[in-house]
C-alpha positions as CSV (number, residue, x, y, z in Angstrom):
1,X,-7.9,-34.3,-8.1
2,X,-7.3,-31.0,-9.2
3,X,-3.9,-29.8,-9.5
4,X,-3.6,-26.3,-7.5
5,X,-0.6,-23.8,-8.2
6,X,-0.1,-19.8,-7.6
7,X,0.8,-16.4,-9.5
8,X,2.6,-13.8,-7.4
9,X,2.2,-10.6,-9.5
10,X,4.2,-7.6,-8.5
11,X,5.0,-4.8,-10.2
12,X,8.7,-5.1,-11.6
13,X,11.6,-3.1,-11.5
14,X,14.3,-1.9,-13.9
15,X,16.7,-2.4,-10.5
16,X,17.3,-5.5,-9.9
17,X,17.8,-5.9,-6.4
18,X,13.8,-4.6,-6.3
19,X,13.0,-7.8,-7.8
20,X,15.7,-10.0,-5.9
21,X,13.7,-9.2,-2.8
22,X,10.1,-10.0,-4.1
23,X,11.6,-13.2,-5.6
24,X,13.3,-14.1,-1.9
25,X,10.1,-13.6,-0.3
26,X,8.2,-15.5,-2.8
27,X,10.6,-18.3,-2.0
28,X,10.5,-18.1,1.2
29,X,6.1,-18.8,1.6
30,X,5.5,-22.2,3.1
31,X,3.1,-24.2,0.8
32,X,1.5,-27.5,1.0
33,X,3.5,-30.5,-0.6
34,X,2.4,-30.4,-4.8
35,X,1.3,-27.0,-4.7
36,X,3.7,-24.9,-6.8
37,X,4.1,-20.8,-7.0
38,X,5.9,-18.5,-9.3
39,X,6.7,-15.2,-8.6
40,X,5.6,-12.9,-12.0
41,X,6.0,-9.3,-12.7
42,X,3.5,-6.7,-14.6
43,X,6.4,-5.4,-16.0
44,X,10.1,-4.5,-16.3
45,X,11.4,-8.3,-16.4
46,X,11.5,-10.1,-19.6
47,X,11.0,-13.1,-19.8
48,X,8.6,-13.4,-16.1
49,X,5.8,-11.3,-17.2
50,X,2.4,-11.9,-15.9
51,X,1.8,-14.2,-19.3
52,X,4.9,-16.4,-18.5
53,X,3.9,-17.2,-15.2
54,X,0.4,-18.2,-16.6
55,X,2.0,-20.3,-19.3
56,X,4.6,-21.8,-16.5
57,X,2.1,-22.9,-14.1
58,X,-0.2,-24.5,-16.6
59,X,2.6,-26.4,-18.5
60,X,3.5,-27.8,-14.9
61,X,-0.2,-29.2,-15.0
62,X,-1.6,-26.8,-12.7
63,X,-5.6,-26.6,-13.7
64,X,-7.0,-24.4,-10.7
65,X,-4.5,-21.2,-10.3
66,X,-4.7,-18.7,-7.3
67,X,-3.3,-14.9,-8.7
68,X,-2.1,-13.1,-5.9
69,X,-1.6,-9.3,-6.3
70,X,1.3,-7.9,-4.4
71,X,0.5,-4.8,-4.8
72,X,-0.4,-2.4,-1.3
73,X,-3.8,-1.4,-2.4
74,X,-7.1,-2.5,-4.4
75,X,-7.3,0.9,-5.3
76,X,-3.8,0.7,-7.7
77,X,-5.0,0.9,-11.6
78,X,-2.0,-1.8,-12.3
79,X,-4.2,-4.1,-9.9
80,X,-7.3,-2.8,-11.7
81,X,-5.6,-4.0,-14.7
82,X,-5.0,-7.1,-13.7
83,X,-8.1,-8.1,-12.5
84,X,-10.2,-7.2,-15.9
85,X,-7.3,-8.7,-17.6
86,X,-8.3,-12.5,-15.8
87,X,-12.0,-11.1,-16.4
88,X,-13.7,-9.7,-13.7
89,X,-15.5,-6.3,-13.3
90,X,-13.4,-3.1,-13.0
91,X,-12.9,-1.8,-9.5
92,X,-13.8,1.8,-10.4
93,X,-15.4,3.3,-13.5
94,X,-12.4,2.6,-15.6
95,X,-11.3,0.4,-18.3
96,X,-8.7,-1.8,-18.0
97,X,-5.3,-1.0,-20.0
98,X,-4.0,-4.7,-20.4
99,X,-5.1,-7.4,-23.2
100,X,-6.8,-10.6,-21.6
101,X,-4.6,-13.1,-20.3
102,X,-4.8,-16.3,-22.2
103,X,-5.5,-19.0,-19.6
104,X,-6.3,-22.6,-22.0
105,X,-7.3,-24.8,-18.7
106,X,-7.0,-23.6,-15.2
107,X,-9.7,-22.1,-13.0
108,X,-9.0,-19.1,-12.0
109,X,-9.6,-17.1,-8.9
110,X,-7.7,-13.8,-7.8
111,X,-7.5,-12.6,-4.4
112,X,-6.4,-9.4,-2.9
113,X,-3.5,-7.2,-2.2
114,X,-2.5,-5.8,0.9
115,X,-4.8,-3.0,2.0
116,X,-5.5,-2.7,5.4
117,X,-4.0,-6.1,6.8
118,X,-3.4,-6.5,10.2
119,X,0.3,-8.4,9.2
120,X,1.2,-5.3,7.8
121,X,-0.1,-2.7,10.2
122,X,2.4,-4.8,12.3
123,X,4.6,-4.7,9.7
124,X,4.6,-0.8,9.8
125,X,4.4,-0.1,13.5
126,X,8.1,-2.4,13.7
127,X,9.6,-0.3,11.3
128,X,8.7,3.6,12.6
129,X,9.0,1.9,16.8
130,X,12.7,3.2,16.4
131,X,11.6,6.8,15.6
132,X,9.2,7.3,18.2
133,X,10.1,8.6,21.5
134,X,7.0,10.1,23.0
135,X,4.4,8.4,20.5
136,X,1.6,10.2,23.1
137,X,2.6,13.0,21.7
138,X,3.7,11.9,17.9
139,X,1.4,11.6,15.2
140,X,1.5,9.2,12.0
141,X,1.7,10.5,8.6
142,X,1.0,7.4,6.0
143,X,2.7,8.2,2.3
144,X,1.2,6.1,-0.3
145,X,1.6,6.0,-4.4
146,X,-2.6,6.7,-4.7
147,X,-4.2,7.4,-7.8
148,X,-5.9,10.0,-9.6
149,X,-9.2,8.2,-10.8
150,X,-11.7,9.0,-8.4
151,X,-13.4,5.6,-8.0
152,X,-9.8,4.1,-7.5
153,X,-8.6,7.0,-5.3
154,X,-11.5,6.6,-2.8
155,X,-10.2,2.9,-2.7
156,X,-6.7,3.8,-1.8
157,X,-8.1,6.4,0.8
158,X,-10.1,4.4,2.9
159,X,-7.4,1.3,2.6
160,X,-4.8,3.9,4.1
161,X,-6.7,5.2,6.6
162,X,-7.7,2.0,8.3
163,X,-4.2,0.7,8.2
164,X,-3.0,3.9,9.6
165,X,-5.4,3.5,12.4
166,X,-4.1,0.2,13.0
167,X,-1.0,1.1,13.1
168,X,-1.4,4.3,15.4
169,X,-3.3,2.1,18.1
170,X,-0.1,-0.7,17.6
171,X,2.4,1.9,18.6
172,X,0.0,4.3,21.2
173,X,0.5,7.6,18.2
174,X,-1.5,10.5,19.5
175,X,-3.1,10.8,15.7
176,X,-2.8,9.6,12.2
177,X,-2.9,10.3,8.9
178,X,-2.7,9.9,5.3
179,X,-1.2,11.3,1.9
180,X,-1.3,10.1,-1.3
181,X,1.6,11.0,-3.8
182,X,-1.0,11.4,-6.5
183,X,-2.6,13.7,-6.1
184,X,0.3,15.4,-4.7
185,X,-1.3,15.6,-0.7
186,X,2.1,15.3,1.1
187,X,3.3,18.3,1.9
188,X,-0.6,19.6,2.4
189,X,-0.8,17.4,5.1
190,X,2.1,18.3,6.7
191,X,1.5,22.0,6.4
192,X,-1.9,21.0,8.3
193,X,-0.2,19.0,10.8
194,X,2.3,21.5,11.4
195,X,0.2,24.2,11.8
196,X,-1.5,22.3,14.7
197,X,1.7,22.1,16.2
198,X,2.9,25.2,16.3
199,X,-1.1,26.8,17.2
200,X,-0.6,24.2,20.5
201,X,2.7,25.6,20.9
202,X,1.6,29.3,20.7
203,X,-1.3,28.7,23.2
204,X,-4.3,31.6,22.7
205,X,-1.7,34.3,21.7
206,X,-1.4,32.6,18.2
207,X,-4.9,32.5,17.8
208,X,-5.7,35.8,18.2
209,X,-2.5,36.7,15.9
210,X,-4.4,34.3,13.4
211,X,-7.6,35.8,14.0
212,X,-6.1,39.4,13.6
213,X,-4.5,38.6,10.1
214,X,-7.1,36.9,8.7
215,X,-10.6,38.4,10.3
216,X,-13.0,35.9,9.4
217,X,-11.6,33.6,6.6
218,X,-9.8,29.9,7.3
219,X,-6.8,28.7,6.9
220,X,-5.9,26.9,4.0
221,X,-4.5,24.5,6.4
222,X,-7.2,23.7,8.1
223,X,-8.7,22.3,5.5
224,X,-5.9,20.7,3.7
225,X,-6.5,17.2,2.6
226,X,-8.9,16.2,4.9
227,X,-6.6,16.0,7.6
228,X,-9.1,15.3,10.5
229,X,-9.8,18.5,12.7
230,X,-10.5,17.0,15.9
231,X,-8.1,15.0,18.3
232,X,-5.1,15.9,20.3
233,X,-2.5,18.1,19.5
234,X,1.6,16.7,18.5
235,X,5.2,17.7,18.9
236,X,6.5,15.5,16.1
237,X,5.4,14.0,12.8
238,X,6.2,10.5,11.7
239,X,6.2,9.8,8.6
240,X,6.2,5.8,7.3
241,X,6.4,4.9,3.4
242,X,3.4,2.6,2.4
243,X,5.8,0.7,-0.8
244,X,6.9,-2.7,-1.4
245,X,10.3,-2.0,-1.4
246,X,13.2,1.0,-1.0
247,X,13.4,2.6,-4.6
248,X,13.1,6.1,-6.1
249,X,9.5,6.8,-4.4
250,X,11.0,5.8,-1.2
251,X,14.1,7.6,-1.2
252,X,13.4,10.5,-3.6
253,X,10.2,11.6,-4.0
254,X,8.8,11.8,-0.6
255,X,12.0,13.4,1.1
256,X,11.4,15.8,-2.2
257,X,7.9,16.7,-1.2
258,X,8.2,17.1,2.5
259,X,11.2,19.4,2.1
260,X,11.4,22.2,4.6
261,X,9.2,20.6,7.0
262,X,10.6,18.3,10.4
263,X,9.6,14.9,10.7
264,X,11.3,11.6,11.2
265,X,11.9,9.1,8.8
266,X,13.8,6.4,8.0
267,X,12.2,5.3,4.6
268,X,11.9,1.1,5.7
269,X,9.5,-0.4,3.1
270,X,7.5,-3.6,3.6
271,X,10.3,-5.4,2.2
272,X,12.1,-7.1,3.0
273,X,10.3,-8.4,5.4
274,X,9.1,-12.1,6.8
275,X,5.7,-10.9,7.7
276,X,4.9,-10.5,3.6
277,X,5.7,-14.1,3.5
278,X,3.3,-14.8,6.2
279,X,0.8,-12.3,4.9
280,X,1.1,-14.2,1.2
281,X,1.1,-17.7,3.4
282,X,-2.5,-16.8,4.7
283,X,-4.2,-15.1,1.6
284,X,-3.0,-18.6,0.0
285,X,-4.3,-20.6,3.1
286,X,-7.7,-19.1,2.5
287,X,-7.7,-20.0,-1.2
288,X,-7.3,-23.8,-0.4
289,X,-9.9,-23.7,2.1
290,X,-11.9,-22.2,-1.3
291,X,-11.7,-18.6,-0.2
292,X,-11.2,-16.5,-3.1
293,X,-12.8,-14.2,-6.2
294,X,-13.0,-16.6,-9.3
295,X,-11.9,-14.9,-12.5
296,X,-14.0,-14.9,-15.4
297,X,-12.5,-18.3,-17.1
298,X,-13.6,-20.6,-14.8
C-alpha cells in the first residue's frame, strides 16, 4: 500500500511567535494512524523551507504526498508560486517565481487554501460578534492582502466577497464588503461607506446640498471600489482582518489606512484558532477519500 503523508505550506515569518502558532495548529490536526504531516514555510525559516518538508516526508517513506496551502486565498501569487513550482498550470496569466520542487518518488496532489470556507466565515463572524451591537444596522468591511495582477486579483475579489457574504448572514450585518490592501482600496471603501452614512443621516437636506455643490457630476464615492450601491443604509462599520495571524499588516497597516475614519476593530486573525485545525482536518479528509488536484509529477 501506498504510504500517504502531508505538506503544510505557510508563508513564514521573521517573528517567531507567527510561526509558533502555525506549527501549534499543525500539531494539533487529527490524522489517521501512519499518516504523517509537517508543517513547511515558503520562506523566513531556515532549515523548514517548502524543499525540507518535501525531502522530510519522502525520507520517512511517504510516496503519495498531499500539499496543503495555508494561505487565505487562491488568488495569492506566493500560492501561484507554489502550485507551478509542483507543476500545474498558473492560476492567472503569470509565471511562476519559484524553481521546481524536486519530488524523486511521491505522487503529488495539492489542494486549496482557504478562500471562501464556511469554517472560516465562522471563524470570522466569532471574532467581530464582540464588536457588534446593532449588526441590523452595522455593515462588514473585509481587509485582505490582494494582489495587483489582474487575473490573480479577480481571484482574491470574488474569494472575499463570498466569504464576506457568509459571514454577514452568520452575524445578521445589514451589508458587506471588501478591500484589498493591494491595490490600496481601504480607505476608498470606507470613504464610500461613510458617505452612505452620513447621506442617511442627513435625510433629503444633504442631498440637495450634494446636488447644489456638484450640479450634475458623481461622487467619487459612489463609485469607489465597487462598493455595491444598493442595499440598506448603516450607523457603524466593522472592520475584520482576513490574515493568518496578528503581525504588522494586522496591527499597522490597516489602522494606517483607515486613519481618520470610525469603525470598530479589534484586529483578531484566523489564528490562533481550532477551527484552522478543523478546516486543515477536512481539506486532508477529502484527500484520502482521493479528493484533490494532482501535481504534475505523478
Amino acid at each position: 500500500m501506498a504510504r500517504r503523508g502531508v505538506l503544510v505550506i505557510s508563508h513564514g515569518s521573521p517573528d517567531a511567535g507567527w510561526n509558533r502558532l502555525v506549527d501549534e495548529a499543525v500539531q494539533a490536526v487529527r490524522l489517521p494512524d501512519g499518516v504523517p504531516i509537517v508543517s513547511s514555510f515558503l520562506e523566513c525559516v531556515e532549515g523548514r523551507l517548502i524543499q525540507d518538508g518535501i525531502d522530510e516526508l519522502e525520507a520517512r517513506g511517504v510516496d503519495e504526498m498531499f500539499v496543503l496551502p495555508l494561505f487565505v486565498s487562491s488568488g495569492s501569487t506566493h500560492v501561484d508560486d507554489i502550485r507551478q513550482a509542483f507543476g500545474l498550470p498558473p492560476a492567472a496569466y503569470r509565471e511562476g517565481e519559484l524553481e521546481p520542487f524536486r519530488v524523486r518518488r511521491a505522487r503529488v496532489t495539492v489542494g486549496l487554501p482557504i478562500d471562501d470556507d464556511p469554517i472560516i466565515a465562522e471563524l470570522i463572524a466569532d471574532n467581530v460578534r464582540e464588536l457588534s451591537i446593532a449588526p441590523e444596522r452595522e455593515a462588514l468591511l473585509l481587509i485582505a492582502h490582494g494582489s495587483r495582477e489582474r487575473g490573480l486579483n479577480r481571484i482574491w475579489r470574488d474569494g472575499m466577497r463570498n466569504l464576506a457574504a457568509r459571514v454577514r448572514e452568520l452575524c445578521g450585518f445589514a451589508r458587506a464588503e471588501t478591500a484589498m490592501l493591494l491595490p490600496d482600496q481601504a480607505a476608498c471603501v470606507m470613504r464610500a461607506l461613510t458617505k452612505r452614512q452620513a447621506r442617511a443621516a442627513g435625510g433629503a437636506a444633504m442631498h440637495a446640498a450634494d446636488a447644489e455643490n456638484a450640479p450634475g457630476a458623481a461622487d467619487p464615492a459612489d463609485a469607489c471600489c465597487a462598493v455595491t450601491p444598493a442595499g440598506p443604509e448603516t450607523d457603524a462599520v466593522i472592520v475584520a482582518p482576513l490574515f493568518l495571524s496578528r503581525g504588522y499588516f494586522t496591527n499597522t497597516v490597516i489602522p494606517a489606512r483607515l486613519a481618520g475614519f470610525a469603525y470598530r476593530y479589534n484586529g483578531k486573525a484566523l489564528l490562533p484558532n481550532p477551527a484552522i485545525s478543523r478546516w486543515m482536518e477536512r481539506q486532508i479528509a477529502n484527500w484520502l477519500g482521493d479528493g484533490g488536484q494532482s501535481g504534475g509529477n505523478g
